[in-house]
MMTF fields as JSON, N, C-alpha, C and O atoms, coordinates in Angstrom:
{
  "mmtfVersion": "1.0.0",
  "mmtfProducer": "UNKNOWN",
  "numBonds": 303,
  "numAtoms": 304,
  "numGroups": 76,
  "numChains": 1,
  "numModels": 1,
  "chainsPerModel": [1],
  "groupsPerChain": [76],
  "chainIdList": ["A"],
  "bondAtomList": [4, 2, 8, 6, 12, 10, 16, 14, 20, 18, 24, 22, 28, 26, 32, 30, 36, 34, 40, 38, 44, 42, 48, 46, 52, 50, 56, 54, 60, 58, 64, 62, 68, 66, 72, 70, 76, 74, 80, 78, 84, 82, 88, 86, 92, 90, 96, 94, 100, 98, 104, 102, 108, 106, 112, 110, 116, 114, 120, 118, 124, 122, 128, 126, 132, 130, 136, 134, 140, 138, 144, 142, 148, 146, 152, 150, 156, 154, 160, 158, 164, 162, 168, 166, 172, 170, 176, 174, 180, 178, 184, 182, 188, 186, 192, 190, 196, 194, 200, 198, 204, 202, 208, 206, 212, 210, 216, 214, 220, 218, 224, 222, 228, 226, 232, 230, 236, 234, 240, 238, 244, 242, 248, 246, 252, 250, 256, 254, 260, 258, 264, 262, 268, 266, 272, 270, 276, 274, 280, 278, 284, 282, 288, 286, 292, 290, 296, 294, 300, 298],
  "bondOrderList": [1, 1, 1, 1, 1, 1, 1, 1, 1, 1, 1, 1, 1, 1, 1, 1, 1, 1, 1, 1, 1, 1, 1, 1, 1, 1, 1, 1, 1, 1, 1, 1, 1, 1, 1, 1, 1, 1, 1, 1, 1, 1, 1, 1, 1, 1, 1, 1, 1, 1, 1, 1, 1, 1, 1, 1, 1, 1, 1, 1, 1, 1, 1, 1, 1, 1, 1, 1, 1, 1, 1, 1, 1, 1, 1],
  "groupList": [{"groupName": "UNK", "atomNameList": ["N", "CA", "C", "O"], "elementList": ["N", "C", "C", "O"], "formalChargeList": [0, 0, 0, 0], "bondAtomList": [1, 0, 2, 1, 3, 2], "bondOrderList": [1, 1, 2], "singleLetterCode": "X", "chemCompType": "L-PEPTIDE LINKING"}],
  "groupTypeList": [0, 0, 0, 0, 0, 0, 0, 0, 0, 0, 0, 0, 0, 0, 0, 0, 0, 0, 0, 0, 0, 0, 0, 0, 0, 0, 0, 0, 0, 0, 0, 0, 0, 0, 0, 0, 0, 0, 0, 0, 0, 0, 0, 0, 0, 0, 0, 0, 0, 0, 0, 0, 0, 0, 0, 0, 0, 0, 0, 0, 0, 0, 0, 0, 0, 0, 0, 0, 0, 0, 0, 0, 0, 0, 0, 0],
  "groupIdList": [1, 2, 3, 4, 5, 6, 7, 8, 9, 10, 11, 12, 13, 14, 15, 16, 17, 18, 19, 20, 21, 22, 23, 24, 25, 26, 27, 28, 29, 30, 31, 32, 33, 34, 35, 36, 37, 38, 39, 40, 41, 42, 43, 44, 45, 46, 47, 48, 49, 50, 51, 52, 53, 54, 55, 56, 57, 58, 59, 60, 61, 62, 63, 64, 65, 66, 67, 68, 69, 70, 71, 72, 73, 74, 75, 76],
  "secStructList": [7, 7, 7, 7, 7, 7, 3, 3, 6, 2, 2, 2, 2, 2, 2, 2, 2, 6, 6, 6, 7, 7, 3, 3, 3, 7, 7, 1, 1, 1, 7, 3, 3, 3, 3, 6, 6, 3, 3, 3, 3, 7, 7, 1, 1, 1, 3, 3, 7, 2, 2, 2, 2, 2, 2, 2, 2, 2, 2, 6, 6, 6, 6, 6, 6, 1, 7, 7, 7, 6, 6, 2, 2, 2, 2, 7],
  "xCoordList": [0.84, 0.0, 0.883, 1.874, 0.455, 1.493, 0.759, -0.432, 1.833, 1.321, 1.16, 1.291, 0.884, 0.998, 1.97, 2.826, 2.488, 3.305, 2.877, 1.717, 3.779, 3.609, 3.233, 3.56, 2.518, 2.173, 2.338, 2.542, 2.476, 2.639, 1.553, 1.041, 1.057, 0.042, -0.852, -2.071, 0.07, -0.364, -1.032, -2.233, -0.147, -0.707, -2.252, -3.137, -2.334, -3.644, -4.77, -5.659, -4.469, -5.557, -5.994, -7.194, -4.968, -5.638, -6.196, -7.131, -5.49, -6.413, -7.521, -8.213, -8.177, -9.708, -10.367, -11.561, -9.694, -10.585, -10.706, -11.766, -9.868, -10.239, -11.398, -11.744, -11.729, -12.997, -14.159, -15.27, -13.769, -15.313, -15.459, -16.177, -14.044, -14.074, -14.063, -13.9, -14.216, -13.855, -13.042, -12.897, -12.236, -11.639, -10.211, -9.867, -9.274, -9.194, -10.077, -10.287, -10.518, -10.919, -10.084, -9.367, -10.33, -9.822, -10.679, -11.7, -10.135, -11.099, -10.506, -9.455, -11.117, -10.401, -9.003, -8.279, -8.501, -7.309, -7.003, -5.876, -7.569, -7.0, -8.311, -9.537, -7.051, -7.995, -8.863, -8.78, -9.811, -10.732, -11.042, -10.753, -11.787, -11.944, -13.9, -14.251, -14.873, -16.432, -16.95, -17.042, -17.415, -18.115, -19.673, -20.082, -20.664, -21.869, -22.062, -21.663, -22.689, -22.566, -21.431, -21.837, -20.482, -19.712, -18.117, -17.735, -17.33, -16.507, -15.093, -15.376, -13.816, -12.91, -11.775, -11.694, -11.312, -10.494, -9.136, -8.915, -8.282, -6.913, -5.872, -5.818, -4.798, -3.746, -2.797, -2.826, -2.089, -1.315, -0.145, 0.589, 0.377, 2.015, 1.986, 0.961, 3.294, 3.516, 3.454, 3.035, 3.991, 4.018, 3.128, 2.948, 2.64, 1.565, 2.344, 2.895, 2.369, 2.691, 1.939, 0.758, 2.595, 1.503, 0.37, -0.649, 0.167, -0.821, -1.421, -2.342, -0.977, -1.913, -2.935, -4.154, -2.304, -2.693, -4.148, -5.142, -3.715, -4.81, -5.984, -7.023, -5.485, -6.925, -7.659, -8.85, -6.841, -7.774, -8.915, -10.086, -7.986, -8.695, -10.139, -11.039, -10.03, -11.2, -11.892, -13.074, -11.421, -12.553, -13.233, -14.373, -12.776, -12.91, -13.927, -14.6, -14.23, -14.445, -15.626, -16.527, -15.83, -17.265, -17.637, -18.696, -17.336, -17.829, -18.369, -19.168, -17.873, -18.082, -19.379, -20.012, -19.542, -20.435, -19.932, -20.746, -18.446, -17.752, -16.36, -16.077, -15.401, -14.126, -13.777, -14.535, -12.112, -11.083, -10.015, -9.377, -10.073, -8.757, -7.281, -7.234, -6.425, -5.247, -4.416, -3.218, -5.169, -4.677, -5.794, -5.261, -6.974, -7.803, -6.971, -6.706, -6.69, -5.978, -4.973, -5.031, -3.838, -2.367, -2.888, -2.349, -4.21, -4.324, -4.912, -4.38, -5.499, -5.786, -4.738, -4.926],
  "yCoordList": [-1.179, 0.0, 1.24, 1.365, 2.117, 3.507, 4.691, 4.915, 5.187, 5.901, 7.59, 7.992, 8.198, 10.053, 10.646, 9.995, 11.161, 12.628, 13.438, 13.596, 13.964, 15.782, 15.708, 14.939, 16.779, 17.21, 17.918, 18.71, 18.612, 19.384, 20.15, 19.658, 21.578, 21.974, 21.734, 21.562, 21.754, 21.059, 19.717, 19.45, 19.041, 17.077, 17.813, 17.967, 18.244, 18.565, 18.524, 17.695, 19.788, 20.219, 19.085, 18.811, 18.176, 17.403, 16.043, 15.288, 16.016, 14.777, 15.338, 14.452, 16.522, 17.136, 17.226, 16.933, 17.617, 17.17, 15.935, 15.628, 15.078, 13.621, 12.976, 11.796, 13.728, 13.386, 14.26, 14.059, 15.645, 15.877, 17.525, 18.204, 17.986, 19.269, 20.094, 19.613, 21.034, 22.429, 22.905, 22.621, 23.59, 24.589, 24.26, 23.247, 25.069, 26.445, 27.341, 27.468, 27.906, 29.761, 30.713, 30.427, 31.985, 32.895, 33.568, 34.251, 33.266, 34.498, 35.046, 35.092, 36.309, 37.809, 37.385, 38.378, 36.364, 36.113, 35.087, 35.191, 33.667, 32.03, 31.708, 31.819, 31.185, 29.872, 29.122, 29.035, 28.469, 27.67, 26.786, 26.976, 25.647, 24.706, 24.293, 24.443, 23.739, 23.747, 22.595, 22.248, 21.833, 20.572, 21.068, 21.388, 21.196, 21.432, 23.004, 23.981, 23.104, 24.527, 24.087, 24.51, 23.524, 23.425, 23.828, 23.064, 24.832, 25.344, 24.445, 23.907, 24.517, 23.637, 25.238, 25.836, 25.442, 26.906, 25.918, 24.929, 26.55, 26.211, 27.078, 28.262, 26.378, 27.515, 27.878, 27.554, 28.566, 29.385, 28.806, 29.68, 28.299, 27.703, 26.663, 25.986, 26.297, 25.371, 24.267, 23.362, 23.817, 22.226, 21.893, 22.771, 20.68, 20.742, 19.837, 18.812, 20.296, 19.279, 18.349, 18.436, 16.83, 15.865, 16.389, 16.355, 17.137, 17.778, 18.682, 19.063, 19.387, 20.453, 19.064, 18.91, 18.641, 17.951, 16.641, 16.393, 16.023, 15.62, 16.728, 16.652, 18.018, 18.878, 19.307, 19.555, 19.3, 19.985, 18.264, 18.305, 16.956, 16.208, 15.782, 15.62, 15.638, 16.033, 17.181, 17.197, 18.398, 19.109, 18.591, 19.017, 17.778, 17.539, 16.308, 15.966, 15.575, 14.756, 15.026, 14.546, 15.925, 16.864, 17.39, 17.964, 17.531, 17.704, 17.018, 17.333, 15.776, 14.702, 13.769, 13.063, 13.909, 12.989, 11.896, 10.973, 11.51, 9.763, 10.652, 11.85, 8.926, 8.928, 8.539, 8.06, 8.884, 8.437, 7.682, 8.24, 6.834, 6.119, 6.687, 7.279, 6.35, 6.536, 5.632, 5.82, 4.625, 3.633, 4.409, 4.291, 5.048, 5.649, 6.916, 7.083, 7.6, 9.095, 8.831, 9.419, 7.853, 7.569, 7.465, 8.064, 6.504, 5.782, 7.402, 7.554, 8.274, 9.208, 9.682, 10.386],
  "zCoordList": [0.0, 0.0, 0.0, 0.72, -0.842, -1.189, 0.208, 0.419, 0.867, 1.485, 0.826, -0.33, 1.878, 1.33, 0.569, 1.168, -0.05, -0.131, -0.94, -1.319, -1.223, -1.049, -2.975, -3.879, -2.896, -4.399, -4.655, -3.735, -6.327, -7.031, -7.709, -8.714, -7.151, -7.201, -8.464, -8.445, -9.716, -11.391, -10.913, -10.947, -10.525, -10.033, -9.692, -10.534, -8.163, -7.895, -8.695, -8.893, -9.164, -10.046, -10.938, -10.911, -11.954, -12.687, -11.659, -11.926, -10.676, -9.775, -9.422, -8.92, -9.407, -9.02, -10.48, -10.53, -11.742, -12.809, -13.154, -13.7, -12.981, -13.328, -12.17, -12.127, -11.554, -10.368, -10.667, -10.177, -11.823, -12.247, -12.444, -13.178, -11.057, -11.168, -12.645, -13.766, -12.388, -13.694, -13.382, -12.193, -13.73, -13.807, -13.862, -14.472, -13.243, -12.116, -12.872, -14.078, -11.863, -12.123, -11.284, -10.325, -11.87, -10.949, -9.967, -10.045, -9.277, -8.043, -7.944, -8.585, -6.433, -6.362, -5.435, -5.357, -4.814, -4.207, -4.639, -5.122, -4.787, -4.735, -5.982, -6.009, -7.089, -7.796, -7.163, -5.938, -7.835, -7.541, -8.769, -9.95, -8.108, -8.883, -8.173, -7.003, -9.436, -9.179, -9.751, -10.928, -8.255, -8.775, -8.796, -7.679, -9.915, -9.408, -8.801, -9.435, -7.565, -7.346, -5.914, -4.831, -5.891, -4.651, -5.355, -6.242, -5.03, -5.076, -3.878, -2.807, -4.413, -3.657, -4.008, -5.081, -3.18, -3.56, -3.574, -2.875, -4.642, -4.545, -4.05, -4.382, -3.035, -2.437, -3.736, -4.923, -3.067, -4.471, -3.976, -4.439, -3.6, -3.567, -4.223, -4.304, -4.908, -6.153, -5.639, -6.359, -3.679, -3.694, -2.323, -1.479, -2.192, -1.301, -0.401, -0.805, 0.953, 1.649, 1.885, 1.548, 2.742, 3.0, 3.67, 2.981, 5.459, 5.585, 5.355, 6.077, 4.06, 3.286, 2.053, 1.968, 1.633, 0.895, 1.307, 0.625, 2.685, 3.651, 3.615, 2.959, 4.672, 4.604, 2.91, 2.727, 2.098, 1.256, 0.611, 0.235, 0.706, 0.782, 0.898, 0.075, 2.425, 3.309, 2.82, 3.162, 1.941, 1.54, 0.39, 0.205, -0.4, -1.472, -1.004, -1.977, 0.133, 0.264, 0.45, -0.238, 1.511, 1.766, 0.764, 1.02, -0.338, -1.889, -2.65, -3.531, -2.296, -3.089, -2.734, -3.519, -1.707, -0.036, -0.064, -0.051, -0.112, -0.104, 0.326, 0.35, 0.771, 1.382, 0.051, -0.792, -0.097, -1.347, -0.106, 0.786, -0.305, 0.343, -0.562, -1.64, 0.132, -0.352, -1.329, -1.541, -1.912, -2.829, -4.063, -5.166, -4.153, -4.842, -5.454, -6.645, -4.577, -4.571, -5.511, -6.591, -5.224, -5.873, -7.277, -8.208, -7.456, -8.893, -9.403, -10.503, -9.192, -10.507, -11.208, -12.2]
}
């Protein structure tokens, strides 16, 4: 089983469109990305640590109404 690390804010983004998101957009401070009418904001630094990368997770998760395990996450 592959555990966490750290991402590359590009990686991100296409692991949230290959799950459905749009975008990035711009907003008035931080990109964003829109499933439906539910918005996932993206940070602006290029690399995500493991626990930046956990919390925005979990947001994504509450977006979604399901868990992504971490063997799910690796494969997008």
């Amino acid at each position: 089983m592959a555990g966490w690390h750290p991402l590359k804010k590009r990686e991100f983004v296409r692991k949230l469109r290959a799950l459905g998101f749009a975008g990035p957009h711009r907003g008035a401070r931080q990109e964003f990305l829109v499933l439906g009418l539910r918005r996932q904001t993206i940070p602006s630094n290029a690399d995500y640590s493991v626990p930046q990368v956990k919390m925005l997770l979990r947001q994504v998760e509450t977006i979604l109404g399901r868990k992504k395990s971490v063997d799910e996450w690796n494969a997008l």
